[in-house]
N, C-alpha and C positions, 0 to 999 in steps of 0.2 A: 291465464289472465291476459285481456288482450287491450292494447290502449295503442295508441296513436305516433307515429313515430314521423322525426323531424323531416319533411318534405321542402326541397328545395323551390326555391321561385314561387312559395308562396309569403301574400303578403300580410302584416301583422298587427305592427302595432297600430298605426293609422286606421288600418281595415276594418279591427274587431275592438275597439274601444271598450265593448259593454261585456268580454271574457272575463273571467275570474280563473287567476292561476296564482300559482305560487311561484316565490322567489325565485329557487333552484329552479326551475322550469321555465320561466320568461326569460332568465337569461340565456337559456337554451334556446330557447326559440329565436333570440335578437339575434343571436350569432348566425344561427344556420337560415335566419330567414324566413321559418317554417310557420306551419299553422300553427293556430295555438292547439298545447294539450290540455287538456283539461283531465283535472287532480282535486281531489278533494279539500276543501280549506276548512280546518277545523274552528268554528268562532264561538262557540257557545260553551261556559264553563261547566255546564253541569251532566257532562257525560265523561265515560272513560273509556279505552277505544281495547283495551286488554281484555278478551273476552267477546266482544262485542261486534257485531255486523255493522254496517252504516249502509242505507239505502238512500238512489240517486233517482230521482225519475227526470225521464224527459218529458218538456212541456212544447206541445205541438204547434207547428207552426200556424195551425188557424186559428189556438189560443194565444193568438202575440195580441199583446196591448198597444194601440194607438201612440204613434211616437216611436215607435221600435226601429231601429234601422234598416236602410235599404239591402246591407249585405245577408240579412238574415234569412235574404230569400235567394242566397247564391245554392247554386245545388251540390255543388260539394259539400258546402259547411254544412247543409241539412242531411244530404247520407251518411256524414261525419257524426253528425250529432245524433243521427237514431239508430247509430249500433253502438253509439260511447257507453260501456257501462263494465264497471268492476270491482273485483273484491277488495276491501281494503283491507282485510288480513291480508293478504298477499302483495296488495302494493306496499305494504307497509314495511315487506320483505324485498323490496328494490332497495339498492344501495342510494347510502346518504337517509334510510328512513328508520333503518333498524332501530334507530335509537328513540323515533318518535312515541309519544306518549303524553295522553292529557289527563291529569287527576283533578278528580271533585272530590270536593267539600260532602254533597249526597248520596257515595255510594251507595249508603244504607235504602234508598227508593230504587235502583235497579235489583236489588239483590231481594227484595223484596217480591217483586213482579218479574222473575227470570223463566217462569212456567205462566204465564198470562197468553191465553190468542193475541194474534195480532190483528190490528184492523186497518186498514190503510185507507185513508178522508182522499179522494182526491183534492190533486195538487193544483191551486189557483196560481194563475200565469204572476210573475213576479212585476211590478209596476214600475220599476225600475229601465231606465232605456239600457242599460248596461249587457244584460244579458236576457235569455230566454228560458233557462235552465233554474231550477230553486231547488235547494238541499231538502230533504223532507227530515221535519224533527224527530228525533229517535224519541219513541216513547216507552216509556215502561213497562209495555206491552205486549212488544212487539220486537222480533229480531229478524232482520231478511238480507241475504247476501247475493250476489250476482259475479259471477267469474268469468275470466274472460282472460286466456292468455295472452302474452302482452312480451314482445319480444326485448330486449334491449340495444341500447344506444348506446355503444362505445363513444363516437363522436360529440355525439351530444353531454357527455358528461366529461369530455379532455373538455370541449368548449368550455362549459359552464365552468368547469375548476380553474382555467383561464380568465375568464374575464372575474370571478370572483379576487383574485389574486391581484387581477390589474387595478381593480376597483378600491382594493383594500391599500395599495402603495398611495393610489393617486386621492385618497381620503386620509394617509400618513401622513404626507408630503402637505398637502392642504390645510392640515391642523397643525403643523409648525410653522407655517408661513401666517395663518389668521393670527395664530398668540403671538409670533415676533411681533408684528406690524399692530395688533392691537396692543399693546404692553408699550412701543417705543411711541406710537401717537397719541395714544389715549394720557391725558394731563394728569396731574400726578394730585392726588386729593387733597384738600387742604388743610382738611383736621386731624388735627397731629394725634397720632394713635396713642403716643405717650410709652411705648416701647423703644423710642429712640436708645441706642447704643454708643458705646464709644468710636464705633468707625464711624457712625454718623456726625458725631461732634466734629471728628478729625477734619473728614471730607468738610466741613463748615469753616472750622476753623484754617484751614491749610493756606486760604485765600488771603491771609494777615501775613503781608512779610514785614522784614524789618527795614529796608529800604523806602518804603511805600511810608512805614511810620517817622522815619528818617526826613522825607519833604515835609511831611505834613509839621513836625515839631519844625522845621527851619521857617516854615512860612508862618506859623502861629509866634515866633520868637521877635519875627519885624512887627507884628501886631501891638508889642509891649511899648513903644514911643507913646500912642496915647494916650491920652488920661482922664479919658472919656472909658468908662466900663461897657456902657452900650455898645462902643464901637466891635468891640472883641465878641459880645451875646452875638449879638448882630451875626456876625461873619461864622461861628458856630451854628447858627437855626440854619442860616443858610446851606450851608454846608450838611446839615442833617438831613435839611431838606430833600435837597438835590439828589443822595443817597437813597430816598423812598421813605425814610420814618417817618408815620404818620401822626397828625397830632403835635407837630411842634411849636411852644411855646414860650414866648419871655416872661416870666415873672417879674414883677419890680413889688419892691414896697423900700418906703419913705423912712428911714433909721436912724440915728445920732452915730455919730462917728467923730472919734477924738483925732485931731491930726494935729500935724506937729506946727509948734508958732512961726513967728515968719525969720527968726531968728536960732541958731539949734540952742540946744542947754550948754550949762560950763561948772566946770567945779574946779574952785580954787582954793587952794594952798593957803591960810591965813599967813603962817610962820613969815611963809615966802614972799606974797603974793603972785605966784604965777596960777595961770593963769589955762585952764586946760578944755579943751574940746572933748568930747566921749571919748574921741577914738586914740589918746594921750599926745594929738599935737596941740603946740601954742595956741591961745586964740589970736589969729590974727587975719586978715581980710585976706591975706596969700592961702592960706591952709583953709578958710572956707570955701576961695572959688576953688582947690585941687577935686575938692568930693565932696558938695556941696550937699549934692543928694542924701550922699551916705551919713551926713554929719544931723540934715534934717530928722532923718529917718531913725535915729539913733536914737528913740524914746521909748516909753509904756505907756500905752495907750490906756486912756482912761484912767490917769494917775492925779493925784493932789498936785495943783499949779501953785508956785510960790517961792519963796527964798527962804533957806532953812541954813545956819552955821552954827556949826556944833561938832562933837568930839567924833569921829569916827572907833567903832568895837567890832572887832574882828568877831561874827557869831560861825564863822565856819559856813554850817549846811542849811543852821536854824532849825533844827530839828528839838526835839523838848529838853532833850537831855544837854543839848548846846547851850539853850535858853537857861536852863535851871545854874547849870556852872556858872557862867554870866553873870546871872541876878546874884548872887553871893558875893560875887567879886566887883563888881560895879554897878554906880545909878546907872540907868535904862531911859530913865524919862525923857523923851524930846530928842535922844540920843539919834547920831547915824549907821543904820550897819550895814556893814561889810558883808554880803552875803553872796554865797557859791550857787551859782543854778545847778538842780540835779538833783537826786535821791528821792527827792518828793516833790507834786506839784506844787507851784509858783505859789499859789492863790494857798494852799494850806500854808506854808511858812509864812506868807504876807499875814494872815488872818494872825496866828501864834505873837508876831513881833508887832504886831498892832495892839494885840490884847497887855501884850508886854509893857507897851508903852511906848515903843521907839516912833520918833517923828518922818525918818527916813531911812531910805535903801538905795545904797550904790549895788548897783547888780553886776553880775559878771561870772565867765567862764573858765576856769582853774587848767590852764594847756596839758596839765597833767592826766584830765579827763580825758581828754581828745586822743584819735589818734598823734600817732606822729607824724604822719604825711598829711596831717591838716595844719598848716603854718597860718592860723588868727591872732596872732596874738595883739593885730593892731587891726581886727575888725569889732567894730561896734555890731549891732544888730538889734533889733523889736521883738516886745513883748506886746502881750495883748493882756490888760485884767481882767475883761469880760468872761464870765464863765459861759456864755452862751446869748444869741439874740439881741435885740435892739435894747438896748440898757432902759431905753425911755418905756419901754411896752413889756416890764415881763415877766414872761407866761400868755402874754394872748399876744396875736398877729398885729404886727403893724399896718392897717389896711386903714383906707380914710375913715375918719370916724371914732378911729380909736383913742383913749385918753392917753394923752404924753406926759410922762412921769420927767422933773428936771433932775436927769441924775448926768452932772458932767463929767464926776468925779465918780469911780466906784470904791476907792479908798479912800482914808484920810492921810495914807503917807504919802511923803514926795518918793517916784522914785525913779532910778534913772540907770540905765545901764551902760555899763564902760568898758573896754575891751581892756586885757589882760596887763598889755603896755601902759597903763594908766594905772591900774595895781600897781604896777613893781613901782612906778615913780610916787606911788602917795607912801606909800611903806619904805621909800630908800631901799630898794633892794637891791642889790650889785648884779652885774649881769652874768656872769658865772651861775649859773641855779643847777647844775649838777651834781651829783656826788657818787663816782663810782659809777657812771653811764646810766644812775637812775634819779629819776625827775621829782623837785622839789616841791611841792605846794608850796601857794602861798601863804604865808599868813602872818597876819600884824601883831608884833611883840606883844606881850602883855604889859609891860613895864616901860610901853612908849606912848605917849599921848601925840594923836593928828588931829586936828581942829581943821575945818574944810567949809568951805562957803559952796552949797548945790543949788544953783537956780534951774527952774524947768518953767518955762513957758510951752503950754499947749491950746491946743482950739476946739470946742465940739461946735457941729453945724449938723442937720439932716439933709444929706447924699440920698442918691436911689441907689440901690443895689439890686442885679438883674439875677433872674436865674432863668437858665434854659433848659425844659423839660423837653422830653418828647415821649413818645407812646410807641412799644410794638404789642398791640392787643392779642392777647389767649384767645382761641378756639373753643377749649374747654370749661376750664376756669379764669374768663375775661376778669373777673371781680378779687381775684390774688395777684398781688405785686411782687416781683422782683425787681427790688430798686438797685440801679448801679448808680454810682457814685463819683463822679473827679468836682475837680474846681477847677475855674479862671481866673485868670489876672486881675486884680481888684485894683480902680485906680486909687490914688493916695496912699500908697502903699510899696514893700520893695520889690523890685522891677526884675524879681527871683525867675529862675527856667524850670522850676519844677512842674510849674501848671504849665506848659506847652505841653510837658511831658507826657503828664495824665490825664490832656487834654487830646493830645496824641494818639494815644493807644485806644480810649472810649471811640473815640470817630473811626480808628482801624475796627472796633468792632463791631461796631454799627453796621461798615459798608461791607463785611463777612453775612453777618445776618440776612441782610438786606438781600444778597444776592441769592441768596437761598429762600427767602420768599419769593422771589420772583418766579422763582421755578414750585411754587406751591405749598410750601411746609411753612408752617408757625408752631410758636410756641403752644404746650397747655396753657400756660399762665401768664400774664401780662407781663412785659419787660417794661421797665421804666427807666428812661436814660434822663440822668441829671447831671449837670454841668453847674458849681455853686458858686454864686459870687459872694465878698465879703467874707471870705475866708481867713483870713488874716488878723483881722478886726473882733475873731470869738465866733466863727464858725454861722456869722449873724444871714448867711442867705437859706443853710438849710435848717435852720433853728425856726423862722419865721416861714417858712412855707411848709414844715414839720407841726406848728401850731396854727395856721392857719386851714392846714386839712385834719385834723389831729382824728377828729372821730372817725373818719373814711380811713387812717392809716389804720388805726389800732384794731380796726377790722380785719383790714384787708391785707396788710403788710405781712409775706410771709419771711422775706431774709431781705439786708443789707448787704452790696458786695460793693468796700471801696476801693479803687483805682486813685488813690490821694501818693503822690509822691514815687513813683514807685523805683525809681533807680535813684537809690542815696548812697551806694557804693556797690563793687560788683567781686567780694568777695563770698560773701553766703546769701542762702536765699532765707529769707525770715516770712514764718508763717504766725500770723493772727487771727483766730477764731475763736466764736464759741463753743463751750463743752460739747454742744447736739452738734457741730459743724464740725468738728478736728477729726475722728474716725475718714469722715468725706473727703477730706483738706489733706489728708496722709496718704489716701489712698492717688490722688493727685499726683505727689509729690513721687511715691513709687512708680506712679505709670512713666511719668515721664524722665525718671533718671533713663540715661541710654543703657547703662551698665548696673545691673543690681546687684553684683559682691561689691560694687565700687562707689556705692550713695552714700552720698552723709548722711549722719543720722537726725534723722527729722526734726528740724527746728518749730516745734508749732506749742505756742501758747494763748491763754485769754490775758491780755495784758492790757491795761487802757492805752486807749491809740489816742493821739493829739490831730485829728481831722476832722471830719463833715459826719461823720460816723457815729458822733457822741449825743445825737439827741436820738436817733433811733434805739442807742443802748440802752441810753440813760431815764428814755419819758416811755420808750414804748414795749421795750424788753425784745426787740427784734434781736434774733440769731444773723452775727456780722463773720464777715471774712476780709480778711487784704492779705496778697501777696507784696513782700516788697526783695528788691535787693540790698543790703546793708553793707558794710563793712564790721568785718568780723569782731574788731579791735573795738566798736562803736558800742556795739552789742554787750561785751566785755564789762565797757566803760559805767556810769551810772544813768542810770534811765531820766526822763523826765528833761535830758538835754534839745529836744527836739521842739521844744518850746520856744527857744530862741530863731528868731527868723532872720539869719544873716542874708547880706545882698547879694545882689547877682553872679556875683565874679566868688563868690563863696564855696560854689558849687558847678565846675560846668560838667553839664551832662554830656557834651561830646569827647572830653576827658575821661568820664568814666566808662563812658560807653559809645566808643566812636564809629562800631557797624549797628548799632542799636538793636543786637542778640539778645540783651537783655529785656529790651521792651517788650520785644515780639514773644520772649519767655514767658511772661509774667501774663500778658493781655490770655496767651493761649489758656495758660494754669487758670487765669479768674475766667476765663470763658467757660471752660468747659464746666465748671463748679456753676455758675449760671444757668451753661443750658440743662443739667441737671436735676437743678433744683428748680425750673422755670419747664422742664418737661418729661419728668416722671412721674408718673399716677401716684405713688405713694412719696412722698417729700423726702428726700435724703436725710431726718435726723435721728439722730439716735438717744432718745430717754434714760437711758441706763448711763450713758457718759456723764448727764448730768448729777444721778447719782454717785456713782463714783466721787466724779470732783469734787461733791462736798462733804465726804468720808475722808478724803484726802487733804482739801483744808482743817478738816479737824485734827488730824494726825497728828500727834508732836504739841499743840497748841496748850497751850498752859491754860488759856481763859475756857478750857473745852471746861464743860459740865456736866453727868450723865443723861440730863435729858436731854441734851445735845446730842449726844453720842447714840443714846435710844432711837430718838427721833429719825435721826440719819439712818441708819439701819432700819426702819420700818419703811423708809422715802426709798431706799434701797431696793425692798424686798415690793415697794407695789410697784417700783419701775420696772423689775426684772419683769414680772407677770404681766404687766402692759407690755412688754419687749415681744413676750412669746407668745402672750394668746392674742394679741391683735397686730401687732407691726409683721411678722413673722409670714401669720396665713396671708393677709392685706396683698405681701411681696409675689403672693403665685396668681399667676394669672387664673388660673382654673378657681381660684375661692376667694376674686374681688368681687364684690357686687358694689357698685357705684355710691350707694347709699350709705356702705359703711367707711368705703376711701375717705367722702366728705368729714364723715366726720372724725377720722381717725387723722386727716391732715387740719381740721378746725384744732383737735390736741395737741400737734405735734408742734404747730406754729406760736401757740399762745404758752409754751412750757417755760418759759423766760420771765416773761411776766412775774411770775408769782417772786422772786428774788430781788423786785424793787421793793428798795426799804426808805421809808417816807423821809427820813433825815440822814444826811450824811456828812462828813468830815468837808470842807471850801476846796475842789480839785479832787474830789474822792468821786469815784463812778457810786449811782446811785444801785447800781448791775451790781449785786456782792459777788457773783460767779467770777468776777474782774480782779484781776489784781493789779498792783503798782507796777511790779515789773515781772521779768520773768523768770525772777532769781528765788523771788517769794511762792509759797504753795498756801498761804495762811489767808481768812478772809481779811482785808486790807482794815476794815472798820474796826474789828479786834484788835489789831495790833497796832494800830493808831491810839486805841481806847484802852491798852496795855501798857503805851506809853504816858500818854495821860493821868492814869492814875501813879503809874512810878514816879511823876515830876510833883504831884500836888496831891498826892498822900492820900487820894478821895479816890472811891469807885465807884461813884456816882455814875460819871460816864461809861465806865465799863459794861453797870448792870441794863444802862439804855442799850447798849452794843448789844450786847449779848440776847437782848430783846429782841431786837429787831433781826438778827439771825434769827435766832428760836422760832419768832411767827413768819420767816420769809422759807423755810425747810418745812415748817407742819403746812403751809396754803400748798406749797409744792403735792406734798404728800396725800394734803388730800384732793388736790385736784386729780392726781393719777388716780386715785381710789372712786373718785367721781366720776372718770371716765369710763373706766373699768365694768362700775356698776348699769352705766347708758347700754354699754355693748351687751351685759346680760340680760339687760329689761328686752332689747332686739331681740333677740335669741327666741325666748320666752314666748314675747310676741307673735313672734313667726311660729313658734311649733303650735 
């Protein structure tokens, strides 16, 4: 076989433009310089070359077509060209070909026609300025070969294997330098995939120091001299502003607010007449100007104004069974009691000693409660009677327009709270109250009569109260909320550090966020940052912006995460969630001990929380979470203590926390629970916890019933089967399909719901998943409605209880089973 071998000094690629070669062979030629070879190029798929001949003709230079190049009339390349011709069985045997081979699809038509004549059409000049030369199609009919030996080129193939090698590094080399530089320049997407992880959290959250939240509470602390509430909204939007959250807003609405007279209250002594301030000093013009504030501030808000003397009755805690002792042993009527805060909320015992008949309440905190490194025994402090919202508007928004209800007063008793020092001196108590280094309660003889003159002077007026929202809108799911939670300083009110605090740590997470979008990531879901005013006063800023969007929430609200208070002491960390939230809230809690044989053991229950928190629970059945720090002792202590709102110097937070490690703890812990539940495709909750817990309130419970017990067990057994056939697959990326997330996160979010029970106990969550404190595992409404009937002989109440469980566990039960059956109609559908 004879072909064409690499001659130096000639020229190529410029030269012969209109050549056809192949790969391995043009590189041959660039290197050495040389003419082209010309090599057969195989393009047509319907032949196979095993077996088979391939015939090449040459097309004559007087057959060239117009346009053809000038080189094609060099007389080399035409002696070159009218002896090129050879066998391709045997070129096919030059190294680098041995392995050549093209298969068809149509064997069966060559094998067919392998004994057919051949007939050879002459060959029409190709139209093409490229070349002069056209392959003739192999037909079925035909086989013809031409040989022509054809020496070899060592040189020629070290070249090519050469430059093939150089070409191959400098195309390696090329593709790692395109992906660096495209990858570090190219912007980073915006739509959050919703695979976010926990390093991603971290890397987000890492930018929260405690230092940074350190200025920020110092400078929000000078903000408190006002008493102007705008002024503090104000300096917040700003501040959010500047950060980058988009959408921020002041809320106001117009609301009644009871504030104190221009004079404090006083309770005096008949026997004696002396004469006494809240907080147990003299009244006298010196001891008003010492604490004037404190002395103002020393009321309950929205309490019966008036002058009431009459006998004071030690009822202890006021609880039914206090009450029933009581009424045997003395009149009641118009009487004054003596009552302990604690055990149960305010507003139920008020309600109990009203119905009782008593005309008034000196209120107050028993030291024995407290820790001991909390020394009040001479602070006063505020109550608030409002269960919730503008007293004048409620259940709908105070917005202009609206009708105004005259409620100045939400009780008929007077009543008034006095710090512990004031106790011992109505009761003669000797100041000795130890016994054996263990601490006495107080409490008033039975067999001593105190007779006491309580005047309270208060004022109601309509105040604006501000609240500051802002927006950081979803990607995916703009139209689902994650609401975060703190409050402000509310003027008329005491001039406390704990709203700096958790005013603090919301703006540290804000400017965490913030900086992470700048660099391109957002949430799936909407974040919503709220700042509440009129906290103090009954929770009245997020109550009235909670019923003035009510139907846009009850949609769209997927959880509640509050930041209310969050360093009240800095011995344990105290965890508050819902049943669908605590699996999530624990796993929190594990990640971030440093040391896991050396974690406490998880502090996390559903307990009612006294904050901002309570109309999402309570109207919309949103799954809530708070991290706090407590004091161990506190916890201990009896619940329901946190109602009282003592003054500034009550509490300070750079005493408890003076590099503010604790802050920065807590904001991370709620952060990361947010960006979770604000950006995984499937919503963090878990169905089956909520079963549980209500297998578990029935436990032990005396008022349990079998169809209680039934019921719970079937609410059980359709959670479990929602847990597996639809939460379970949902979690693998390989068998989400979008359509069934939506709605599998529409069920997850609305599972709360069904557990509001239309009537409830004055300070009972209307949420029965809730309990009073976290010592109880029993539904609260039961054992309220347990005690009730043990005091007045009637189960009237109980069988209403025991109702409104029964149908708040079967709507649960059968909304899983409703779900259940959506997901198999899809199914169905699809196949």
């Amino acid at each position: 076989m004879k072909t064409l071998s690499c001659r130096e000094g000639k020229p190529f690629a410029h030269d012969y433009p209109f050549l056809a070669f192949s790969p391995a062979q043009a590189l041959c030629s660039i290197l050495c310089h040389s003419t082209p070879v010309w090599v057969y190029q195989p393009s047509y798929p319907n032949t196979t070359l095993q077996g088979k001949k391939m015939a090449y003709q040459k097309v004559s230079a007087d057959q060239r077509a117009p346009g053809h190049s000038q080189y094609l009339d060099n007389d080399d390349l035409q002696a070159t060209a009218l002896d090129l011709e050879w066998d391709m069985e045997k070129e096919l045997e030059e190294p680098g070909f041995d392995q050549f081979q093209l298969n068809s699809a149509e064997n069966q038509n060559l094998e067919n026609s392998e004994t057919a004549d051949l007939n050879l059409d002459p060959i029409q000049p190709a139209t093409s300025p490229k070349g002069r030369f056209q392959r003739l199609q192999e037909e079925s009919d035909y086989v013809t070969h031409y040989t022509r030996s054809a020496p070899k080129s060592n040189p020629c193939n070290f070249c090519r294997l050469l430059k093939i090698f150089c070409m191959a590094i400098i195309l390696f080399i090329s593709g790692i330098l395109i992906g660096y530089y495209s990858h570090k320049n190219c912007p980073s997407n915006a739509t959050s995939s919703g695979t976010l992880d926990l390093q991603l959290y971290q890397e987000i959250l890492k930018t929260i120091q405690a230092e940074d939240i350190k200025k920020s509470f110092r400078n929000l602390v000078q903000l408190y001299k006002s008493e102007d509430d705008m002024e503090i909204s104000k300096k917040i939007k700003t501040q959010w502003t500047s950060l980058g959250l988009e959408d921020v807003q002041l809320v106001n609405y117009s609301v009644l607010l009871n504030l104190p007279g221009l004079s404090p209250s006083s309770v005096t002594l008949s026997s004696s007449g002396q004469c006494f301030h809240p907080n147990g000093q003299p009244c006298s013009e010196e001891a008003r100007k010492w604490s004037s504030q404190d002395l103002l501030y020393s009321y309950a808000a929205y309490s019966a104004n008036g002058i009431l003397e009459a006998e004071v009755i030690d009822v202890s805690y006021g609880n039914a069974d206090d009450l029933k002792r009581i009424k045997k042993m003395k009149n009641v009527t118009n009487r004054i009691a003596l009552l302990k805060l604690g055990k149960l909320p305010l507003l139920y015992k008020l309600s109990l000693l009203e119905k009782t008949g008593f005309g008034g309440v000196l209120l107050y905190i028993d030291p024995c409660d407290l820790p001991k490194t909390a020394n009040l025994s001479y602070n006063t402090f505020m109550v608030s009677l409002n269960p919730g919202g503008d007293p004048s508007t409620p259940g709908y928004p105070s917005i202009d327009g609206s009708f105004r209800q005259n409620r100045s007063n939400l009780t008929s008793l007077l009543v008034q709270p006095i710090s512990a020092s004031l106790v011992a001196k109505l009761i003669s108590l000797p100041k000795g109250r130890t016994t054996n280094g263990a601490c006495s309660p107080l409490e008033l003889p039975n067999n001593e009569e105190r007779i006491v003159n309580m005047k309270i002077q208060t004022v109601t007026k309509f105040e604006t109260v501000t609240n500051v929202v802002g927006y950081l809108k979803g990607v995916t799911f703009p139209d689902r909320y994650v609401i975060v939670g703190s409050h402000h300083h509310t003027a008329h009110s005491y001039n406390r550090q704990e709203w700096a605090s958790s005013t603090a740590i919301i703006t540290a997470f804000v400017r965490a966020l913030m900086l992470r979008v700048k660099r391109g990531w957002r949430p799936d879901r909407t974040i919503v940052f709220c700042s509440w005013g009129g906290t103090a006063f009954g929770n009245i800023g997020s109550y009235e912006w909670g019923e003035d969007f009510r139907k846009v929430l009850q949609r769209n609200v997927v959880a509640y995460i509050s930041l209310h208070s969050p360093v009240r002491g800095n011995s344990t960390l105290h965890s508050v969630a819902s049943p669908s939230l605590q699996q999530l809230v624990a796993e929190k809690n594990k990640f971030n001990c440093p040391r896991r044989d050396q974690c406490p053991k998880t502090n996390i229950s559903s307990e009612q929380m006294q904050d901002d928190a309570d109309y999402f629970i309570n109207h919309l059945g949103v799954p809530t979470m708070r991290f706090t720090y407590e004091d161990i002792r506190a916890l201990e202590g009896p619940s329901f203590l946190s109602e009282a709102l003592f003054p500034k110097h009550a509490i300070k937070v750079e005493e408890v926390d003076p590099f503010f490690n604790l802050h920065e703890t807590i904001i991370k812990l709620s952060g990361e629970v947010i960006l979770q539940i604000a950006s995984e495709p499937v919503l963090p909750f878990n169905a089956l916890d909520i079963a549980l817990e209500v297998q578990n309130n029935l436990k032990g419970d005396q008022t349990s019933t079998p169809q209680l017990l039934a019921l719970a067990s079937r609410l059980r057994e359709s959670a479990e089967l929602f847990q597996s056939d639809e939460m379970r697959p949902a979690n693998d990326p390989k068998e989400r399909a979008p359509i069934r997330v939506r709605m599998l996160n529409d069920i997850l979010q609305d599972m709360e719901k069904s557990f509001l029970v239309q009537h409830a106990p004055p300070g009972f969550y209307r949420n029965i998943l809730y309990h009073l404190d976290g010592k109880k595992s029993q539904f609260s409404i039961l054992l309220e409605a347990w005690e009730h009937c043990k005091s007045l002989a009637s189960n009237e109440t109980l069988q209403e209880a025991l109702s409104e469980v029964l149908n708040s566990i079967n709507a649960a039960q059968v909304y899983f089973k409703a779900g259940l059956d959506v997901f198999e109609s899809v199914l169905v559908g699809k196949n």
